[in-house]
C-alpha positions in Angstrom: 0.0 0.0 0.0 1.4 3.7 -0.6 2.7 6.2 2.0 0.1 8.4 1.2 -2.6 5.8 2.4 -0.1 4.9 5.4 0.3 8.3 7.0 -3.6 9.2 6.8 -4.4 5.9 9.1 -1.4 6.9 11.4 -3.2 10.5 11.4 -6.6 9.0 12.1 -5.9 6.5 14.4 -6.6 8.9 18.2 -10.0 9.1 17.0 -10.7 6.5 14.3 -13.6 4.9 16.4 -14.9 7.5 17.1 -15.8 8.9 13.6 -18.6 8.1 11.7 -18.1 4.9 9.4 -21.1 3.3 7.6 -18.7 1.0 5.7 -18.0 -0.6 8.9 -21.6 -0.5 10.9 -23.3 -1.5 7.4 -21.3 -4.8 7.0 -20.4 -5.6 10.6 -22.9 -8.2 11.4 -22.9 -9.4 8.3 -19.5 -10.0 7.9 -19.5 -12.3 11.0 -22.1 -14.3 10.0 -20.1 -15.0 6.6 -17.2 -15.1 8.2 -18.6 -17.7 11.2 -15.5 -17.7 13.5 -15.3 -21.0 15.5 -14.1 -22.1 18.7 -10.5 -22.7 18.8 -9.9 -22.1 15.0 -7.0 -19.2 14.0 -7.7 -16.4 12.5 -6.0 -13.5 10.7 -7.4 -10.1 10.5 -5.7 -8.5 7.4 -6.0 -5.0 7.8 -7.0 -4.8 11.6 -7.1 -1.3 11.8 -8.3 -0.9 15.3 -8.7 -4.6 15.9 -12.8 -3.4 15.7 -13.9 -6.6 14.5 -11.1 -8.6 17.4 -13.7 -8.7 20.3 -16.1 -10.6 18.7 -13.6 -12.5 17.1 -12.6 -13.9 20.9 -16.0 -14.3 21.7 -16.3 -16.8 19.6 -13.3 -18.9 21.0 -11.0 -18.1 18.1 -7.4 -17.6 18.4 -6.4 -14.2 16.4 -3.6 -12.7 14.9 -4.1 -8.5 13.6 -1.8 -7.1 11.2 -1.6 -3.3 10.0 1.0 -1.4 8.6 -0.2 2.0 10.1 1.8 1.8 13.4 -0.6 4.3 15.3 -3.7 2.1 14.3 -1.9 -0.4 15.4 -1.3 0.7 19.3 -5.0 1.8 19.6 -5.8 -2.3 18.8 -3.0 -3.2 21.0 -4.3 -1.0 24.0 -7.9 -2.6 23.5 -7.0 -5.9 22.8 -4.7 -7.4 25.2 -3.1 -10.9 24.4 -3.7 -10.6 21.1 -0.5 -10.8 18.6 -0.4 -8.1 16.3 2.4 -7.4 13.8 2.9 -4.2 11.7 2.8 -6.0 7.8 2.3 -4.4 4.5 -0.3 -6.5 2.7 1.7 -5.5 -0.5 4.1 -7.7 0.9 5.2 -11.5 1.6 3.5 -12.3 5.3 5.4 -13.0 7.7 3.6 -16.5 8.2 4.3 -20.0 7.4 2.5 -21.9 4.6 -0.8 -23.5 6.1 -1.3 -21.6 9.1 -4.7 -20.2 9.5 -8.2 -21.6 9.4 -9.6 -18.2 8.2 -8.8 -14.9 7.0 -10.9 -11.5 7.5 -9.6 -8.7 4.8 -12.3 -5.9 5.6 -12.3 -2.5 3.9 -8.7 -3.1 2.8 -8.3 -4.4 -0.6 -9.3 -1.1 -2.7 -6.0 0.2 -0.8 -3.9 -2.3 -2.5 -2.5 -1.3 -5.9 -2.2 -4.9 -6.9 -5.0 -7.8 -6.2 -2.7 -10.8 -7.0 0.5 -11.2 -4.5 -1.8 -10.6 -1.8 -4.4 -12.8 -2.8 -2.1 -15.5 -3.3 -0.1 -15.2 0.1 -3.9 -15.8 1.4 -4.0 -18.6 0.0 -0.7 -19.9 0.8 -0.9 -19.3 4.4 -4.6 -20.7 4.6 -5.0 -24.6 5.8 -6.7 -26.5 3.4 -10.3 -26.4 3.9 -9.7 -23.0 5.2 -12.0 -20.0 4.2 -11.1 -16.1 3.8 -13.8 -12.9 3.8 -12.9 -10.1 2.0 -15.4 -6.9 1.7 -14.9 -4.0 -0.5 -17.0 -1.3 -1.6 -19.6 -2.2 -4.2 -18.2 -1.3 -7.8 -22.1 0.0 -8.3 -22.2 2.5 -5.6 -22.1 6.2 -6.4 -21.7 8.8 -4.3 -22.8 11.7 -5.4 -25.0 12.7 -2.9 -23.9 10.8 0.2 -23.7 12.6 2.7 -23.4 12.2 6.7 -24.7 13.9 9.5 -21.4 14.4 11.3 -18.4 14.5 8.6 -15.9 12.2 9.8 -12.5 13.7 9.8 -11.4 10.6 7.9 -12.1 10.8 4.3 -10.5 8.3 2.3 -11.5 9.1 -1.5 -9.7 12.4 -0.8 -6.9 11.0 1.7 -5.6 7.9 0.4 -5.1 6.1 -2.5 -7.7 4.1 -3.7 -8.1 1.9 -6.4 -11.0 1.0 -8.4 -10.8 -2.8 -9.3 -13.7 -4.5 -10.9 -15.1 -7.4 -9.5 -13.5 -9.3 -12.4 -10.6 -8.1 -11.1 -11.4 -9.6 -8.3 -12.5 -13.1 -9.3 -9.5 -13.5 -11.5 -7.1 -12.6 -8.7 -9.2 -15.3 -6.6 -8.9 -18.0 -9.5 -5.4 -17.6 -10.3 -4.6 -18.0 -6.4 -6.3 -21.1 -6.3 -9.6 -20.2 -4.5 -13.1 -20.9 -5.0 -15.7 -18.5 -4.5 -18.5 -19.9 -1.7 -20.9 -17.0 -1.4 -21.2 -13.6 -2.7 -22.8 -10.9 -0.6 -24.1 -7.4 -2.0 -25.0 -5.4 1.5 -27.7 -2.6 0.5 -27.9 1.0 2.8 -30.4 0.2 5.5 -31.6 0.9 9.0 -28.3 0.0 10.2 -26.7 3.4 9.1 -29.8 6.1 8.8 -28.6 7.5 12.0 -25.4 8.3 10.5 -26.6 9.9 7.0 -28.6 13.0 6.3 -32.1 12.2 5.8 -31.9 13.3 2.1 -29.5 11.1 1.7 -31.5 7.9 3.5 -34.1 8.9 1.2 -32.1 8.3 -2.1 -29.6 5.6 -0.9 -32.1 3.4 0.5 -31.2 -0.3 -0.6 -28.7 0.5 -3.3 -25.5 -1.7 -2.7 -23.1 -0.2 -1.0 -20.8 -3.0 -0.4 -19.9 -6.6 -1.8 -18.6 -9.4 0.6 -16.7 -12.2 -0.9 -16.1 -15.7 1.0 -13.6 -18.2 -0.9 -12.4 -21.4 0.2 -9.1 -22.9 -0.1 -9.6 -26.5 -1.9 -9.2 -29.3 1.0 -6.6 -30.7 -2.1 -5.0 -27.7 -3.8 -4.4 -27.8 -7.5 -1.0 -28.8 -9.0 1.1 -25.5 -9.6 1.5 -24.9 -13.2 
């Protein structure tokens, strides 16, 4: 991911949970349920921020490992979440994790961030135990925003703060098929109830049940493909 998109997190991070985010209240339960933590299973959060979705994580008995590369976001997780391993990694990167590790992998909110779809993708899959499953949400490649606006402006605004960029889903499911994966479910999450509070009532009005975000869950083969 690019400095630019690195230094606005670390800027953000005092009072990231306190702003406004409908990304994140939208798909929260939703992304749970898809994701379906289990007792005793590992799980990588790619993209932690700060560690929001961690808690429920460990309520469900799962063992979890946050990674970031903003180093602020990364202390408010650490302060919140104590005993939980977290390591400052680039997700443009290699991961610092041996092959077959984890039983599932959350990616929330991260992957328009990332420049390239593919090397991540595939270290995913590398470091995901056969059988093992990964949840990535993004925003919907329908949504527009002209329009959207929110009752209290949060002081985080990535379209004009970071870099972000606009893959298809194509983009997606090719990166997902090359690695290896196979898409389970796909899940379009529409504006609701869940965020009028946090929008203008104009904005409710014309927003209503459009998509705003797309879920993906793929599962790693229980006998992976030969390389080619």
């Amino acid at each position: 991911m690019t400095q630019k998109t690195r230094q606005a997190y670390d800027r953000w991070a005092h009072q990231y949970d306190a702003d406004p985010h409908p990304h994140t209240k939208l798909e929260f339960d939703d992304i749970l349920a898809l994701l379906a933590p289990q007792a005793g299973e590992k799980i990588l959060d790619a993209g932690c921020g700060t560690g929001r979705y961690i808690p429920a994580l460990i309520r469900a008995g799962a063992r979890v490992v946050g990674i970031d590369f903003s180093p602020n976001m990364l202390a408010s997780a650490r302060s919140k979440n104590p005993g939980v391993e977290f390591r400052a990694v680039d997700l443009s990167s290699s991961l610092p994790f041996v092959d077959r590790e984890f039983d599932a992998i959350l990616c929330a909110q991260v992957a328009e961030h990332l420049p390239v779809l593919g090397p991540p993708i595939k270290e995913f899959f590398r470091i995901l135990k056969p059988g093992g499953r990964a949840v990535i949400s993004v925003t919907h490649a329908s949504m527009t925003w002209e329009g959207y606006e929110l009752r209290s402006p949060p002081e985080s605004i990535l379209s004009l703060q970071t870099d972000i960029f606009h893959h298809t889903p194509g983009d997606y499911f090719i990166a997902l098929d090359d690695a290896g994966f196979k898409i389970d479910k796909i899940l379009q999450i529409p504006v609701s109830e869940k965020i009028r509070d946090l929008l203008t009532p104009q904005t409710y009005e014309k927003f209503q049940g459009r998509f705003q975000i797309m879920a993906v869950r793929m599962v790693k083969p229980a006998v992976e493909r030969p390389a080619n």
